[in-house]
C-alpha positions as CSV (number, residue, x, y, z in Angstrom):
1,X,9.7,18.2,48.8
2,X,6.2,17.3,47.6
3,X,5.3,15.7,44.7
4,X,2.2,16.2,42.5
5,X,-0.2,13.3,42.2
6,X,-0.2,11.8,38.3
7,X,-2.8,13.4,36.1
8,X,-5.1,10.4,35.6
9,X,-7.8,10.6,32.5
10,X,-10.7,10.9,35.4
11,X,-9.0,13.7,37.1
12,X,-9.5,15.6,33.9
13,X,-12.1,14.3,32.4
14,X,-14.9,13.9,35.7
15,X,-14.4,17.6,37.0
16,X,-14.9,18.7,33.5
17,X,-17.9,16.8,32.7
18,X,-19.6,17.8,36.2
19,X,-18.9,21.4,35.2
20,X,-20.2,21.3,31.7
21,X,-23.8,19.6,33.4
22,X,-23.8,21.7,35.8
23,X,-23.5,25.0,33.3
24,X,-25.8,23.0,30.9
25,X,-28.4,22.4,33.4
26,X,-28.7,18.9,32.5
27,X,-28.0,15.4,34.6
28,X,-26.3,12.3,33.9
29,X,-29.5,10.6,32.9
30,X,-30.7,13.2,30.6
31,X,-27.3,13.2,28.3
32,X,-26.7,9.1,28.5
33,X,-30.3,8.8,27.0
34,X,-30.0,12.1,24.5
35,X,-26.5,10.6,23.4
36,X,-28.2,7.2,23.0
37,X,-25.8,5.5,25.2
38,X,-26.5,2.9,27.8
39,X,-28.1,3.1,30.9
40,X,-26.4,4.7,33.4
41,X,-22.8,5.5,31.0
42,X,-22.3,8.8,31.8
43,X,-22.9,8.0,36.0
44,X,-20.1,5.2,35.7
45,X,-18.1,7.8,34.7
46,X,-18.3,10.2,36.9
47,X,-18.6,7.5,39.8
48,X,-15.2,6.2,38.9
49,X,-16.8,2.9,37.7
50,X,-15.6,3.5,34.5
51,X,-11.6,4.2,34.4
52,X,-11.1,4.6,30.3
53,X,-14.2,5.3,28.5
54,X,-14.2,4.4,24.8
55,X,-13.6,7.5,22.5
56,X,-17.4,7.0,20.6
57,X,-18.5,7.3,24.2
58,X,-16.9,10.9,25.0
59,X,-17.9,12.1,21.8
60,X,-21.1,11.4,22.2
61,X,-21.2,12.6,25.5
62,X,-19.3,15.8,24.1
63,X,-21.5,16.6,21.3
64,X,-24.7,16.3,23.1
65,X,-23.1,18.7,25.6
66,X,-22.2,21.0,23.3
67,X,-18.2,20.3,23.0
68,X,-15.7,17.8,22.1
69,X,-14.0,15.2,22.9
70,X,-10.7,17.2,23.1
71,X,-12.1,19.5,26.1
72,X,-13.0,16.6,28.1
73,X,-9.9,15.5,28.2
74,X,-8.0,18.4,28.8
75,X,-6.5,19.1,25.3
76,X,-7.7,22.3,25.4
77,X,-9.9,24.6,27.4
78,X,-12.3,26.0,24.5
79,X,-15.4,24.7,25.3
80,X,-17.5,25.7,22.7
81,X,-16.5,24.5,19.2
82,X,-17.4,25.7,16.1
83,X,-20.0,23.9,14.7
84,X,-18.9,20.8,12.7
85,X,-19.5,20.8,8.9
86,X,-22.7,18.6,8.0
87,X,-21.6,14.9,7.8
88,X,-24.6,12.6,6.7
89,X,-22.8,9.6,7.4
90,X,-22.9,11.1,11.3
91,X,-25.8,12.7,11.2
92,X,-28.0,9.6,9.8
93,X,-26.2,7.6,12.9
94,X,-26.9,10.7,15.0
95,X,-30.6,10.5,14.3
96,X,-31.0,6.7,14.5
97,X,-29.8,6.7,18.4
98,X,-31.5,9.8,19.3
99,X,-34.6,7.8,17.8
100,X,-33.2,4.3,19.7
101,X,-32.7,6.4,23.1
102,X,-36.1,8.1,23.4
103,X,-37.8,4.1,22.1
104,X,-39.1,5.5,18.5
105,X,-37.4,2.5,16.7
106,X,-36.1,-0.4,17.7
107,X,-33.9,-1.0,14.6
108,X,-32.2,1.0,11.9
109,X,-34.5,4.3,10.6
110,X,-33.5,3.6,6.9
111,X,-34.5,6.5,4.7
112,X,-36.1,8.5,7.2
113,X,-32.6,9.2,8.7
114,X,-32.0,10.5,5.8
115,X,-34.8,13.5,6.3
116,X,-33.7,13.9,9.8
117,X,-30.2,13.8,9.1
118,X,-31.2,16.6,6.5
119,X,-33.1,18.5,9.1
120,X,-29.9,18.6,11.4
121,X,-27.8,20.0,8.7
122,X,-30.3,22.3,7.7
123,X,-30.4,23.6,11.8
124,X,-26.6,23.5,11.5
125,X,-26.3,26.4,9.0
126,X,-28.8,28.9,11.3
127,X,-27.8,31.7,12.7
């Protein structure tokens, strides 16, 4: 009798997030610096180098690749998700590491993450 290997978090998680770059067209540089994480996040994790990557790091890995956090790991196999109902708070924090990521500001946008925030929202609600 043979028994299955344990589901670990990477053997759920890596296959999946190959598969959504792959289908997105995108590489591991390109969404670490769109989800203004550090360099080389999303290549530790699919490497192996990272074992248990924090939540804020799969969702903003998820959301710049179009799903959540729940379809990386496994909770589910829908891998589009409705779109989320605006949230400034997470829009304005959205906005301000995009802006960090591509080197617009070095420190915290103030009001104009307010305008962008408002510009996501308002891109949110097209059909």
């Amino acid at each position: 009798m043979t028994t299955k290997p344990p589901t670990t978090l990477s053997s759920i998680l890596v296959p999946r997030l190959r598969a959504l770059l792959r289908d997105k067209r995108a590489n591991p540089t390109q969404v670490t610096r769109d989800a203004g994480l550090q360099k080389g996040a999303v290549r530790a994790i699919l490497n192996g180098d990272v074992k248990n990557p924090r939540t804020d790091t799969l969702d903003k890995i998820a959301r710049t690749l179009g799903t959540d956090v729940g379809y990386l790991l496994g909770e589910h196999d829908n891998v589009t998700v409705p779109p989320r109902a605006a949230d400034p708070t997470h829009d304005q924090q959205r906005a301000a590491d995009l802006a960090r990521a591509y080197g617009i500001l070095a420190q915290p946008l103030g009001d104009a993450a307010t305008v962008i925030a408002d510009l996501i929202a308002k891109t949110r609600t097209k059909p």
